[in-house]
Phi, psi and omega in degrees: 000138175255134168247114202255090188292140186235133141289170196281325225250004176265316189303318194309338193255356201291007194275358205229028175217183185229036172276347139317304189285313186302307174314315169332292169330303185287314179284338160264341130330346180121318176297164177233129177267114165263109198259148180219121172266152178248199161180099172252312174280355177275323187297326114036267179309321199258336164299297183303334178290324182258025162079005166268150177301139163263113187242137183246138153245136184028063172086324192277149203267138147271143177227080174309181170329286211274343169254017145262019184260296197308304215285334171292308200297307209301302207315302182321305168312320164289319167302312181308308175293007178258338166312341205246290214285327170306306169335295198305336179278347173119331203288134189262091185262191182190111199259137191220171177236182171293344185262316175348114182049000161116338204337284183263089175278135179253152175258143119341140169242127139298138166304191190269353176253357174114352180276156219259133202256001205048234224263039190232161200226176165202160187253143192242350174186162197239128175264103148321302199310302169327292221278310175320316199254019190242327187265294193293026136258036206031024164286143161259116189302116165242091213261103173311129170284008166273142207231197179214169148304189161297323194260028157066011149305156176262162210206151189232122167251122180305113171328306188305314192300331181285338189282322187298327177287314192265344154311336171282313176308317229267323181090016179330138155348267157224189179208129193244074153338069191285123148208205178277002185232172186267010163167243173239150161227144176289345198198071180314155313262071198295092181313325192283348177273357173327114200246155212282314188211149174202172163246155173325314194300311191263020147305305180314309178285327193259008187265341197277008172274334191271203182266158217266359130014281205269001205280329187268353187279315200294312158323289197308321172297300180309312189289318176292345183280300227281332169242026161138344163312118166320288188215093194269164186212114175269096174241177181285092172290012189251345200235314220255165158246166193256175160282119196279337193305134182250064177269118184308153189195158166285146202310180183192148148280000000 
């Protein structure tokens, strides 16, 4: 199984790439997908239009009521509409969240120094069996990361971490990371530093270095390779389409 994560600013280009038809394809052949989408710039644009402030702590969106009400109302439009494109392409797709059967049970999160982030999560486990029983009756999983506690708060999950959790669980193939740069860089945004291949260990040694962008996707990788994931790949989803081969492979920028 491929798990392929869409960023908001790879979803803002998609009319003009062909990674919907490759996915289509791959999937009516026979492979199986799981798709988990973000949206940070559509969440933005829709904070700002109703006035709410946007606050980030150490990379993390803080979240309160009203900007989790915006970041749920955002998400959901985006699943319907990778639901319709996918539809229009043949595909029998089927868009969920993280609270849908329980998928993703969550923690509260702190930032990395211990700050209080409100309405935010981590995912501590994956009911697979869901996912299992959704591809083998031939649907494709279009999966919001936003989840809840038990006492039915709603919870904001860093999209990448949730594709990294659940790509781990799943054990993927690969998991392929669509966003706005072509990949990691050792020395943002240096073109010649771009790196081809790596591993968890120096991913790990290179993360308090990067750009702070890149910390949750980079973050998102290690945790998938480290819990069962083949391979993950970070490309530029507004210019490239990705590769569907689920031949194992070392982690890759």
């Amino acid at each position: 199984m491929i798990v392929v994560k869409f960023g908001g600013n790879a979803l803002a280009q998609a009319s003009e790439n062909r990674w919907l038809d490759l996915i289509a394809d791959y999937h009516k052949g026979g492979g199986r997908v799981v798709i988990i989408h973000g949206g940070g710039p559509q969440i933005d644009a829709e904070l700002s239009l109703h006035g709410v402030p946007r606050n980030f702590v150490e990379g993390y969106r803080f979240t309160d009521g009203k900007t989790m009400q915006i970041v749920e109302m955002v998400l959901a439009s985006i699943g319907q509409y990778l639901v319709r494109e996918l539809r229009a392409r043949g595909v029998r797709a089927l868009s969920l969240t993280g609270s849908d059967g329980g998928l993703f049970e969550v923690d509260l999160k702190k930032s990395p120094s211990g700050q209080d982030l409100g309405q935010v999560g981590e995912v501590r486990a994956v009911k697979t069996e869901i996912l299992e029983l959704i591809t083998s009756q031939g649907f494709l999983p279009v999966v919001s990361s936003c989840s809840s506690l038990p006492n039915g708060l709603g919870i904001n999950v860093n999209a990448d971490l949730a594709a990294g959790a659940l790509a781990g669980a799943i054990s993927a193939e690969k998991i392929i990371f669509m966003t706005d740069v072509k990949g990691i860089y050792r020395h943002f945004p240096d073109e010649e530093s771009l790196i081809a291949q790596s591993s968890p260990q120096e991913l790990a040694q290179l993360l308090p270095s990067l750009h702070e962008g890149m910390i949750p996707k980079v973050e998102a990788v290690i945790q998938a390779l480290n819990l069962g994931a083949k391979s993950a790949q970070i490309i530029d989803g507004r210019s490239s389409a990705p590769n569907l081969s689920s031949s194992p492979e070392s982690s890759k920028s």
